[in-house]
Phi, psi and omega in degrees: 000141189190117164238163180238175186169160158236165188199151164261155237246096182294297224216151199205112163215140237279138141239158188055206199258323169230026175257163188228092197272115179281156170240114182242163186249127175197158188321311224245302189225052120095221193237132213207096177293133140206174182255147193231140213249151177073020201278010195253024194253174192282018167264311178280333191311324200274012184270298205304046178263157173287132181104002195258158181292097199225140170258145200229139150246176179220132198250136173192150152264030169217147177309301187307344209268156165332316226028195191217124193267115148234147247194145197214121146300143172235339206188090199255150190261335190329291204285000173291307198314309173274042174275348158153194180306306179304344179256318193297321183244034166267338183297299146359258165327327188275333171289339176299314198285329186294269192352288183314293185299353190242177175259112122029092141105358193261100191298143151195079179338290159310298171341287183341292176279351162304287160335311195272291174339295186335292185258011171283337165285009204285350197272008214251076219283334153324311184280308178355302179289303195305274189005301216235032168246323175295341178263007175244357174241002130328308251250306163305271192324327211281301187266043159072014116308356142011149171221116195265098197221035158269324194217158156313148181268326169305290176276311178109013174269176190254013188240162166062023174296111168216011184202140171262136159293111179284356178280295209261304220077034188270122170263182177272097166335161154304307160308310189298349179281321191029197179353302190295023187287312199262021159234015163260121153350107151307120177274082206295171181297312172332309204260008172260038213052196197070215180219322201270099167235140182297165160314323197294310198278347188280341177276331164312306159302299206292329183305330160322286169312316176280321156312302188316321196296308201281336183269318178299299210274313202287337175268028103341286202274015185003079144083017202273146214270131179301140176291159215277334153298081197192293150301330173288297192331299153359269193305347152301300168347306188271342166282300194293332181257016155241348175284341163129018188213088167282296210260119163290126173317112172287000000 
């Protein structure tokens, strides 16, 4: 068995004394592990970082088997992660999640390239919260969890969007909620389009975005917890919106 692909780079964890079982994201086959013999010398290590671009084959004499990855750079990330903490651990947050969230072995195309737009942007620390807030609910949609936010679900208008259902993920009017208003989600503005939205409403968003994850994915995951890089991402957020840098870059 032998296929080629490029991929970004999740994960690196040391096997043996100089291998390496890479976790790579790639177009064609999904989120996909192997193992890479010498990955530990002074030449490839400093290539084998997360987030970096790389084209790769792969090897097994069984479908099933781990196989062995050799890797060619196309693209290393570094010095965007380290334009500073908030890019570095927006960086993070996003190889955690791919990890936690996808299935093995499973293409998901669209993602992908939502991923790859994504972190080609990581140094634009302006653009950044919306970006990757639109990309954790791609990231819900790509795996059938989608929030469905054209219409009421109660009434069927399309105006006065102003609550999500935590049961459907549909949203609510303001008329259609009545009484039921205070057991509905708020539908910050961020998730209904646009660019100019302050800091304040994309964390409003995320707070969203993050109940859906924990409930679609994390009772999946039989209770295992969203990752914890996730939450550092967050809490920069929330230091850059209480120091007072509210307004997001259009």
């Amino acid at each position: 068995m032998e296929w080629r692909d490029q991929g970004i780079l999740l994960a690196v964890r040391r096997h043996g004394e100089n291998s390496a079982i890479l976790e790579l994201f790639t177009p064609e086959h999904g989120r996909h592990a192997g193992v890479m013999r010498g990955a530990t010398s002074r030449k490839i290590a400093p290539i084998l970082q997360p987030g970096a671009q790389l084209d790769v084959t792969w090897r097994a004499r069984l479908a099933d088997h781990i196989g062995s990855y050799t890797v060619e750079p196309l693209r290393s990330r570094t010095a965007m992660a380290m334009a500073g903490r908030q890019a570095l651990a927006g960086l993070n947050a996003v190889c955690a999640l791919l990890l936690y969230a996808l299935p093995e072995r499973e293409a998901h195309l669209p993602l992908y390239r939502r991923t790859e737009a994504l972190l080609d942007v990581l140094d634009e620390t302006g653009l950044w919260p919306l970006a990757y807030l639109r990309w954790e609910m791609a990231l819900l949609e790509e795996l059938g969890y989608g929030l469905d936010l054209s219409a009421c679900a109660v009434c069927g208008a399309a105006n006065d969007l102003s609550y999500i259902s935590p049961r459907t993920g549909r949203a609510v009017s303001r008329a259609g909620a009545g009484e039921w208003a205070d057991r509905l989600l708020p539908l910050p503005e961020c998730l209904l389009g646009g660019t100019d939205h302050p800091l304040s409403d994309v964390l409003q968003g995320l707070e969203v975005t993050r109940f859906f994850l924990r409930k679609s994915l994390a009772e999946g995951a039989q209770g295992k917890p969203l990752p914890e890089a996730r939450q550092r991402f967050i809490d920069g957020l929330e230091r850059r919106s209480a120091q007072g840098e509210n307004q997001i870059d259009q």
